[in-house]
C-alpha positions in Angstrom: 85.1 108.1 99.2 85.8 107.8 103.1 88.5 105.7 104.6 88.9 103.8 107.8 92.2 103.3 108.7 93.2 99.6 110.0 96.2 100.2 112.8 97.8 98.7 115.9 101.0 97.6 116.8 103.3 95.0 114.7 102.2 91.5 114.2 98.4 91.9 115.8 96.8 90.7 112.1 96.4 94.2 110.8 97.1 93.4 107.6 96.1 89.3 108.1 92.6 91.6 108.8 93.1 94.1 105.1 93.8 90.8 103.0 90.4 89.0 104.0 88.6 92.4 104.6 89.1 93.5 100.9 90.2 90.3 99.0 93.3 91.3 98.3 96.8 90.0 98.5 99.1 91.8 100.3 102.4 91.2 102.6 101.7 89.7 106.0 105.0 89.0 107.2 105.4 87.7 111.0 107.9 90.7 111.6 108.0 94.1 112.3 106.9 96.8 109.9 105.9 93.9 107.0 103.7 96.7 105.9 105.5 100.4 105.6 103.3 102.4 102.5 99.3 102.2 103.5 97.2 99.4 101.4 94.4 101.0 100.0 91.3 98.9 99.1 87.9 98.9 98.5 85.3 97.2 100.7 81.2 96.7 99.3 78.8 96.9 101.7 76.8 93.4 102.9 73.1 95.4 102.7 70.1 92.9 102.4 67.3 95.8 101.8 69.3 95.5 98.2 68.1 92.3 97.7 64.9 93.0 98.1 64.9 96.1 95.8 66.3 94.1 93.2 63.5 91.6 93.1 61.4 94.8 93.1 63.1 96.1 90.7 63.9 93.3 88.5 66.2 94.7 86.9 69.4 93.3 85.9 72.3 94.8 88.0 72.8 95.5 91.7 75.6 97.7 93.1 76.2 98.0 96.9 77.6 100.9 98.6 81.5 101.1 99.7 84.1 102.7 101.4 88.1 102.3 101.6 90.1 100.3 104.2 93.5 101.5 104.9 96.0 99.1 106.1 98.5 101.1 107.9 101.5 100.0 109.2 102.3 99.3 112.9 103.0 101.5 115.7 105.4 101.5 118.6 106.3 102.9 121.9 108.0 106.4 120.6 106.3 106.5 117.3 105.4 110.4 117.9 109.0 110.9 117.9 109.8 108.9 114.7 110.2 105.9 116.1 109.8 102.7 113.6 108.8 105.2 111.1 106.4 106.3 113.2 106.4 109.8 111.6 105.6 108.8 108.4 102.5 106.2 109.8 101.2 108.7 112.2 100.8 111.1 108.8 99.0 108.3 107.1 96.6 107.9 110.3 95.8 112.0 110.0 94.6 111.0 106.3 91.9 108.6 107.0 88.3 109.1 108.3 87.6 106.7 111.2 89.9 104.2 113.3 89.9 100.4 113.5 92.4 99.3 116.1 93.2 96.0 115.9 94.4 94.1 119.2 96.1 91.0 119.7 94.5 88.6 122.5 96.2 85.3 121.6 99.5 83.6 122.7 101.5 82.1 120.1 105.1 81.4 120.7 105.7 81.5 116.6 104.6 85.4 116.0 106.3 87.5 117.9 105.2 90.7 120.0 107.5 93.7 120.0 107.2 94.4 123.1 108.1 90.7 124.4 104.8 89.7 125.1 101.2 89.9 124.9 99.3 92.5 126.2 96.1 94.2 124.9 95.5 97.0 127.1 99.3 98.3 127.0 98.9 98.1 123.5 95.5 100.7 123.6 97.5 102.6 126.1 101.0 102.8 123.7 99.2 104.2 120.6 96.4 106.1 122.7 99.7 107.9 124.0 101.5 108.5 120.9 98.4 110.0 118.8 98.0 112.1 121.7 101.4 112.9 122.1 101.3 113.6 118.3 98.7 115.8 118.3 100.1 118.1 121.7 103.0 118.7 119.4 100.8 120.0 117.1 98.9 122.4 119.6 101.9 123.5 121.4 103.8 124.7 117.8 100.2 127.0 116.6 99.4 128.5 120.1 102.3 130.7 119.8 101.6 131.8 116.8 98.2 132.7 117.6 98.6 134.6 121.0 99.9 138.1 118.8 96.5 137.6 117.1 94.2 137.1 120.1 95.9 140.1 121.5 94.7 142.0 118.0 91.0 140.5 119.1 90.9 138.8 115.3 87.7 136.6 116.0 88.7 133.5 114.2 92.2 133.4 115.9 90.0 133.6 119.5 87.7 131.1 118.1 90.9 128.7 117.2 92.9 129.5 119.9 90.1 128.2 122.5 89.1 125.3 120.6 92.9 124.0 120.9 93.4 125.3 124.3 90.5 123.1 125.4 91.9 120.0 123.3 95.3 120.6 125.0 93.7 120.6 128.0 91.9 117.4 128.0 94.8 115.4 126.3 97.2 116.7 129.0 94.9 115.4 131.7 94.7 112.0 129.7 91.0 112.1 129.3 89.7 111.8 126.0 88.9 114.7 123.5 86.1 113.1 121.6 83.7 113.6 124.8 84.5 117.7 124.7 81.4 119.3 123.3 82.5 121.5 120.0 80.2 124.0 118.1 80.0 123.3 114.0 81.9 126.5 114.0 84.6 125.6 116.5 84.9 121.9 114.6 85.3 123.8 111.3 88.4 125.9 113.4 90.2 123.0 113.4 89.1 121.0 110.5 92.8 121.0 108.5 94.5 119.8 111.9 93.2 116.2 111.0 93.8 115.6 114.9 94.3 111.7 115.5 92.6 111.9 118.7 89.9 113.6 117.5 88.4 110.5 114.8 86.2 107.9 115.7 87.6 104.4 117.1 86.7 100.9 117.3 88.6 97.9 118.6 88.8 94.5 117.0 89.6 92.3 119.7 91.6 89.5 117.8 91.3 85.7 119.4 92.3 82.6 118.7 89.8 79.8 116.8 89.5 77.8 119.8 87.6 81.1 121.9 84.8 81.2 119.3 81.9 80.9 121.3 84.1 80.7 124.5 85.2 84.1 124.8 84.6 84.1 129.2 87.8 81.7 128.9 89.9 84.4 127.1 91.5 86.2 130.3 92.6 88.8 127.9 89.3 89.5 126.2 87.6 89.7 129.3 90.0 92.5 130.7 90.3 94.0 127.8 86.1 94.6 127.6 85.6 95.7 131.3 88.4 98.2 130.4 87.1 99.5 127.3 84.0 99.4 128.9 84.5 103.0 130.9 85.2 104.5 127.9 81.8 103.3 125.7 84.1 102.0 123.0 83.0 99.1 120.2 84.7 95.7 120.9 84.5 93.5 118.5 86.0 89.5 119.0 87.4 88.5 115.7 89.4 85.3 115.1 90.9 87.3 112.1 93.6 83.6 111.1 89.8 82.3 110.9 88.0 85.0 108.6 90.7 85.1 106.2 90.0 81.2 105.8 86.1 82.3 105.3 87.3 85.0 102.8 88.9 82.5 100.3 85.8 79.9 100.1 83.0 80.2 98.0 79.6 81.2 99.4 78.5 77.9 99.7 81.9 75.9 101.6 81.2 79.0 103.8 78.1 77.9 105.3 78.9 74.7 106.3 82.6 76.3 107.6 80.6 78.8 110.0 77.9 76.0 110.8 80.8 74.0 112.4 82.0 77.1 114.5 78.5 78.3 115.1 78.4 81.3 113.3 75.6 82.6 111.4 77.8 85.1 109.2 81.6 86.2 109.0 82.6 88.4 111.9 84.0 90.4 108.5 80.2 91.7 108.0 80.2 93.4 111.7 83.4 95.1 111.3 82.1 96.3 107.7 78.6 97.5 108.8 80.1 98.8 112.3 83.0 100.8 110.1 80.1 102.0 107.9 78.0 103.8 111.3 81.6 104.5 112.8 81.7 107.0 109.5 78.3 108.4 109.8 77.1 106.9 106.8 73.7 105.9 105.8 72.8 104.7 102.7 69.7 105.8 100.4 69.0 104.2 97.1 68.2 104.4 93.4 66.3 102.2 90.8 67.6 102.7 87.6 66.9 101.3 84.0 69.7 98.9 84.1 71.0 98.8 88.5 69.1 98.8 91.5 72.1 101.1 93.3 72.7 101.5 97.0 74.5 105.0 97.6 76.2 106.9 100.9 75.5 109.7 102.5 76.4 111.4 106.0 73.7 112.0 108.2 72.4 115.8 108.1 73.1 116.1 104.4 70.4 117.7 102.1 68.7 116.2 98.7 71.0 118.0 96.8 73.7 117.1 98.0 72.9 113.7 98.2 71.8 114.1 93.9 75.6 115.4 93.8 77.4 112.1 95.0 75.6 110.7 92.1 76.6 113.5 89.8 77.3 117.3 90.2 74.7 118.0 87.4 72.1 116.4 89.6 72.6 118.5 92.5 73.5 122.0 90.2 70.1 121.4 88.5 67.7 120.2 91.3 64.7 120.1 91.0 63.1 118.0 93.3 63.3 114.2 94.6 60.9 111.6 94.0 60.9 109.8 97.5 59.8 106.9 99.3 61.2 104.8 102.5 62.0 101.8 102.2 59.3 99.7 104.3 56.6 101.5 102.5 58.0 100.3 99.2 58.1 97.2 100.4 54.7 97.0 102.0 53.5 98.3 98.7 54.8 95.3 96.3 55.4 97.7 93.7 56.9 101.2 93.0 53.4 102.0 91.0 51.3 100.2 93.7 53.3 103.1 96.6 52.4 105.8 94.2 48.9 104.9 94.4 48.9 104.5 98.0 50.1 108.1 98.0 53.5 106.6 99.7 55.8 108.5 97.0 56.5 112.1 97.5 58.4 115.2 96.1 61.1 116.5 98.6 62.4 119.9 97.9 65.9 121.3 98.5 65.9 121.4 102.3 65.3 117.7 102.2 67.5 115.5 104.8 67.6 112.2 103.2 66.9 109.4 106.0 68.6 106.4 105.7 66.2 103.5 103.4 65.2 106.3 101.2 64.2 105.3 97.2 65.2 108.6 95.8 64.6 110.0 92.1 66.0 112.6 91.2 64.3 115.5 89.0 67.0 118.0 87.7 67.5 120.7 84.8 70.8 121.8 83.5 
């Protein structure tokens, strides 16, 4: 199962943001390092095409996708060098899939900042500096022991030794490694590195409850958008004191709660569904005799290998997969009524599954 990793520096909501995000009930202490071993939990996906298959379906069961959430604990100025533990939570960052930063653009005299006061884009600029500080240590201690090798001409120690030469490169000129154009087989060079700087990022701007809807009078938001801005990042505004008060109502106190703050769904949804693209993850789906089943996938990966996150025999023994999309089903009424329409089809083992795809898979072991 992928993970994204929930980080920032002390006291921004990080793990305000984990207890509402997963339901859970964990330490969120208005001091530094409240959290030091990573929360784990499991999010579900908010997917309404599931809904809709279900009435299809009519059967009895429906069982959205999911991923992990990892509430990691905060970083400092100095972190790369151990600072506040910063060894051990830079290790746990390495371990996770994609990034959620969260950033505090509030004042409150009561929760404290560890650096003295508020400030959202030092705070991007703090950890942006020690995961890239992190990862240069790592460059600078293989190069070395690569150069003997490159001299030898060994292919995969060229291959490796360009890919982190370019990586140094770009960190050292505090531009931003994600934008450097790698090969599959120069991504694969590097794979085991985990490099921080390297994963995908978004930004949870996090406001107070009286900016809902007034986010132009948030100085600090505003800033902190035209900055992000140059670099194409996600922001999302989150009053995360507010969706932790959502989380704990029923479904039906929650309607009339984001009525009165003019909301049409918690901000909790975005972050999930924006967490689930930030991954690559699509989801295709199955219609069994008991569950109507949502399932993920990355993009680019086949029909069997999509069979095998269901179960390695299904992807061992494929066959072939029963497909259809998921507006055609739809449009059709009826699985039987698509099949008629000549809307299912049989997919073979160079399949790539798009995302809404009814799958059925035929296998023999």
């Amino acid at each position: 199962m992928l993970r994204a990793g929930i980080v920032g520096m002390p006291n921004v909501g990080k793990s305000t943001l984990f207890n509402a995000i997963t339901k859970s009930n964990v330490v969120a202490e208005n001091y530094p390092f409240a959290t030091i071993d990573p929360n784990v939990g499991v999010v579900l996906v908010d997917d309404p095409r599931l809904e809709v298959l279900h009435k299809i379906h009519q059967k009895s069961k429906i069982v959205p996708t999911a991923f992990q959430f990892i509430d990691i604990a905060g970083l400092v100025k100095g972190a790369s060098k151990g600072e506040g533990l910063g060894n051990q939570f830079l290790s746990n960052i390495r371990e996770v899939d994609a990034i959620c930063q969260v950033v505090r653009c509030f004042l409150d005299d009561d929760i404290i900042h560890v650096e003295g006061e508020v400030n959202p884009i030092r705070d991007i600029e703090t950890i942006t500096m020690e995961l890239a500080l992190a990862d240069l240590e790592i460059i600078d201690r293989r190069l070395p022991k690569l150069e003997k090798r490159v001299q030898l001409k060994e292919d995969d120690a060229i291959l490796e030794f360009g890919v982190l030469s370019k990586i140094k490169k770009s960190l050292e000129e505090l531009t931003d490694p994600k934008n450097i154009e790698l090969t599959n087989q120069e991504r694969k060079a590097i794979k085991n590195f985990n490099f921080l700087t390297l994963k995908p990022i978004i930004f949870l701007a996090n406001i107070a409850d009286d900016d809902i809807g007034n986010l132009d009078n948030n100085k600090m938001y505003q800033d902190l958008k035209n900055y992000l801005k140059q670099y194409n990042h996600v922001l999302i505004p989150v009053s995360i004191k507010l969706e932790s008060e959502i989380a704990s109502l029923s479904k039906e106190e929650q309607v009339d709660f984001l009525h009165e703050y003019g909301l049409e769904r918690p901000t909790l949804d975005e972050i999930i569904s924006k967490t689930y693209d930030l991954l690559g993850l699509k989801t295709f789906f199955t219609m069994g005799d008991d569950e109507t089943r949502a399932w993920p996938f990355k993009n680019g990966m086949t029909a069997p290998q999509c069979a095998g996150t269901i179960h390695t025999d299904f992807q061992k023994g494929f066959i072939r997969a029963e497909t259809v999309s998921y507006d055609d089903l739809v449009a059709a009424g009826t699985y039987q009524r698509a099949k008629e329409l000549g809307k299912v089809r049989l997919e073979g083992k160079e399949y790539l599954p798009k995302d809404g795809d009814i799958m059925f898979f035929r296998f023999n072991v």
